[in-house]
C-alpha positions, 0 to 999 in steps of 0.5 A, a space after each residue: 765554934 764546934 756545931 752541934 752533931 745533929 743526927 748524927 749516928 756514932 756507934 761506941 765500942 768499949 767494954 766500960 760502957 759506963 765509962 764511954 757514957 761518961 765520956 760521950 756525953 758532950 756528943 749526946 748534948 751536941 744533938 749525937 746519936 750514939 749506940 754502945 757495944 762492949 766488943 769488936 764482934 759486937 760492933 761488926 754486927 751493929 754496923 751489918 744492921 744499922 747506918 753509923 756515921 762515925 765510929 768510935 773504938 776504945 783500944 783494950 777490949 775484946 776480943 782478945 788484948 787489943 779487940 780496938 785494932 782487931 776491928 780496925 782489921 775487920 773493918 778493912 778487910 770486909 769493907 766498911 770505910 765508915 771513919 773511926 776515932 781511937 780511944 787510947 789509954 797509956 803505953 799504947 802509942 805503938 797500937 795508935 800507930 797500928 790504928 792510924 795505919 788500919 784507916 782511923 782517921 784520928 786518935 784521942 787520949 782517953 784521959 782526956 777527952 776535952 776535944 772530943 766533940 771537936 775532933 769528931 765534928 771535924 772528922 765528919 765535916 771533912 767526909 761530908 765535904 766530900 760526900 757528894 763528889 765521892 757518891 758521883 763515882 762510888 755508887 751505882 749508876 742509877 744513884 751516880 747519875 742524880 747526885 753528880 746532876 745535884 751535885 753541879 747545879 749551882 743555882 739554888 732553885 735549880 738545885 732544889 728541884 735536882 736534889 728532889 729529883 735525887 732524893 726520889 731516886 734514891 727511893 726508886 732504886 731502893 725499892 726496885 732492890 726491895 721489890 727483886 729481893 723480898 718474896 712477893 707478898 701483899 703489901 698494906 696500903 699499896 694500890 694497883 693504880 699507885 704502882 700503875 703511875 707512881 709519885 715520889 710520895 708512892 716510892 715512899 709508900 712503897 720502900 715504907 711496906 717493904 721494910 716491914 716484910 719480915 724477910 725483906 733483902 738486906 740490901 734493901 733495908 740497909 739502903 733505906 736505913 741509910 736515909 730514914 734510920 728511925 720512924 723519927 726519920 720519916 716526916 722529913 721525907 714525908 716534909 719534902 714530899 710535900 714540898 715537892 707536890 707543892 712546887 710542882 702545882 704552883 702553890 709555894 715557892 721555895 725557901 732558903 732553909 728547905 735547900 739546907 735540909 734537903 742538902 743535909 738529907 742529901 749528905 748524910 745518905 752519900 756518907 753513909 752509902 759511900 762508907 757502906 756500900 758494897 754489892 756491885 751492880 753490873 750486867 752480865 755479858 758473857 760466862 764461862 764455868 771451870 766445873 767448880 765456880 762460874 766466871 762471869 764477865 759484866 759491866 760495872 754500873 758504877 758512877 755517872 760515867 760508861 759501865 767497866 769492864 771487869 770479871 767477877 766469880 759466881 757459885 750459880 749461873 746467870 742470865 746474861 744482859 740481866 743487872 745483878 748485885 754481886 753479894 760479897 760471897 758472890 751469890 747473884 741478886 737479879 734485879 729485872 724486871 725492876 731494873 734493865 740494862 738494854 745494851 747501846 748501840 756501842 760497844 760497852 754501852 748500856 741504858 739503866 732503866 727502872 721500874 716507872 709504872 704501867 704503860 696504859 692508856 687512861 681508864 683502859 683495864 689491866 691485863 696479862 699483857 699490860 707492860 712495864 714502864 721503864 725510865 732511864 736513870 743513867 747518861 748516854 745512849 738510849 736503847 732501842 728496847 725497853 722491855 722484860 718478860 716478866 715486867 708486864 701487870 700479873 709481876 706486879 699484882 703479886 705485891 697489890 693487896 686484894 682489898 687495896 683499892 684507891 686512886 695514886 697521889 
C-alpha cells in the first residue's frame, strides 16, 4: 500500500492549474505539499527559490508548444537533478520519449491518473534510498564527512547520536556559508558569549537570524531551506535539539521513533541537496591570468574522501589556500575566516575546518587578539595551523547586536 507523501514538496507546472488541482489532490490527501506554476520559466524560478522534492510537468504549456520538454532541458542544462514526472496528454508519445531521454524519470497519461500517488511515492522512495549514499560523495567534505559516519553506523543508539552530530553540522557549515556572504549587520538575539562557545541549539539560533537579514546569500538561504522549509519546520529541529541537551545531561534515554524522525529529517535534506547543490567548494592553490579571465587551479572539497584536483575560470583574482564556493557564472565566495583549508603534510591534503567559537580561558575579557576556534569536519591529517587573520573577536563582534547580553545554552 502507498505511504502517505508526508512533507513532501511537489512543485506542478501546468498552464490548467484547475485542472492539476484536480488531479493532485490524492497527493494533497497523502500529507504532499504542492506548489503550482502555470509555465516553465516560472517553474525554474520557484525551484531557484524554494526546495522541491518531485517535480511534476505537464507536457503542453508554455513557453512555446511544448514548454514541458523546454524545462526538462532547462533543468538539465542548469543543473537540477530535482526527479520529475510527465504528465502526457494524446499524440504525445514521441515528446514522452524526448522527456525520458532529458532524465524524467516516469510518465503518466493524464487522462488517468488513478496511479499518481503511487508512481510518485515509488519515484522518491527510490531516491531516497539512495540519498545518504549519493550525500557521501556529492556534497561538500564538510556535509560528506558526517553523512557518510551516519550513514555506516549500524547500531541505533550509536546512530542516534551520529545523526545529531550530522544534523549540527548541517546547521554549522550553513551558517558559516551565511556568515561569509551576508553583509555583517547585528543579529536580534545573538549574544557575545553564545558565539564565544556555540551549542547546537546557538547554530540554530544563528542560521534562524541570518535568514531574515533581507540581503542574506543565497547559497545560505536555499541550504537552510533544504532542511527547515517552513517556520512550520522549525519545532522539529528545536525537538531534536532538545533531545540531544537531554542525552548529552543524562536525563533521557532514546526512543526508537525519535531515530525514525531524525532519519527522516536527515533524508529528505540529502535529497533535496543532492538534487540541488551546485556551487563547488575548493582552495584555491595556484592562478594563472590570460588577460581576460583567471584560471585557477583547487582542490575539490567534495565527499568524505581527499580534495581533487581540478582547474576552474574566475572573472576576479583569488587568494590562494583560502576555501571558496565557485557560483555557476564563476563569481568567488570566500569562505574564511569561517571555514579554513591549512594544507596537510602531504601533497594534496588539506584540513577542513570550521568556525568553533573563541579560544579564551573562562572569564577572561574579549580583546582584539582574541582568536577563532576551529574544528575539524573532514577525515585525514591534521594541520599544523589553525588560524586566520581576520578569524579573531572584532570579526565576530560586527554580527553581536549591542544590547545583546546573556549567557550560551
Amino acid at each position: 500500500m502507498t505511504q502517505p507523501l508526508t512533507d513532501v514538496r511537489i512543485l506542478v507546472a501546468d498552464d490548467q492549474k484547475d485542472v492539476a488541482r484536480t488531479l493532485c489532490r490524492p497527493l494533497q490527501k497523502a500529507g504532499a505539499r504542492l506548489h503550482y506554476v502555470t509555465d516553465g520559466q516560472a517553474a525554474l524560478d520557484q525551484m531557484a527559490n524554494r526546495p522541491y522534492d518531485l517535480v511534476l510537468i505537464d507536457m503542453k504549456m508554455p513557453p512555446g508548444e511544448w514548454g514541458g520538454l523546454w524545462l526538462l532541458q532547462q533543468m538539465k542544462t542548469e543543473g537540477w537533478s530535482i526527479p520529475s514526472l510527465v504528465l502526457s496528454g494524446e499524440g504525445s508519445k514521441q515528446q514522452v520519449i524526448e522527456a525520458l531521454r532529458l532524465n524524467a524519470q516516469d510518465w503518466i497519461i493524464k487522462d488517468d491518473t488513478t496511479d499518481l500517488l503511487e508512481r510518485c511515492a515509488s519515484i522518491l522512495t527510490e531516491h531516497h534510498q539512495t540519498s545518504l549514499e549519493t550525500a557521501t560523495h556529492q556534497l561538500p567534505t564538510p556535509l560528506s564527512y558526517r553523512f557518510n559516519r551516519y550513514a555506516r553506523t549500524a547500531d541505533a543508539e550509536k546512530k542516534l547520536i551520529e545523526g545529531l552530530h550530522t544534523l549540527e553540522s548541517i546547521l554549522r557549515f550553513a551558517a558559516a556559508i551565511g556568515l561569509a556572504s551576508t553583509p555583517p549587520t547585528p543579529l536580534k538575539g545573538i549574544t557575545a558569549e553564545q558565539l564565544a562557545a556555540p551549542s547546537m541549539g546557538t547554530w540554530f539560533a544563528l542560521c534562524t537570524a541570518l535568514a531574515k537579514v533581507p540581503n542574506a546569500g543565497e547559497n545560505f538561504t536555499r541550504t537552510l531551506s533544504w532542511l527547515v522549509p517552513e517556520p512550520s519546520d522549525h519545532q522539529r529541529v528545536q525537538n531534536l535539539i532538545a533531545l540531544r541537551n537531554d542525552l548529552a545531561h543524562g536525563r533521557e534515554t532514546s526512543q526508537p521513533t525519535q531515530g525514525e524522525h531524525l532519519h527522516a529529517l536527515l533524508t529528505r535534506f540529502a535529497h533535496r541537496a543532492n538534487c540541488a547543490w551546485q556551487p563547488p567548494l575548493v582552495t584555491p592553490t595556484s592562478m594563472t591570468y590570460d588577460g581576460t579571465r583567471y584560471f585557477v587551479d583547487v582542490l575539490n572539497l567534495k565527499g568524505a574522501t581527499r580534495p581533487t584536483p581540478e582547474t576552474v575560470s574566475v572573472p576576479t583574482s583569488v587568494i590562494t589556500g583560502q576555501p571558496l564556493l565557485i557560483a555557476k557564472d564563476g563569481a568567488p565566495t570566500p569562505l574564511a575566516p569561517w571555514l579554513v583549508t591549512p594544507p596537510g603534510e602531504s601533497p594534496g591534503a588539506v584540513s577542513c575546518l570550521l568556525f568553533d567559537g573563541l579560544q579564551r580561558t573562562k572569564g577572561a575579557a574579549l580583546s582584539a587578539v582574541t582568536p577563532f576556534r576551529y574544528t575539524k569536519t573532514n577525515d585525514g591529517e591534521d594541520s599544523a595551523s589553525a588560524t586566520h587573520p581576520q578569524g579573531v573577536w572584532p570579526t565576530l563582534e560586527k554580527w553581536i547586536a549591542a544590547s545583546a547580553t546573556g549567557p550560551a545554552h
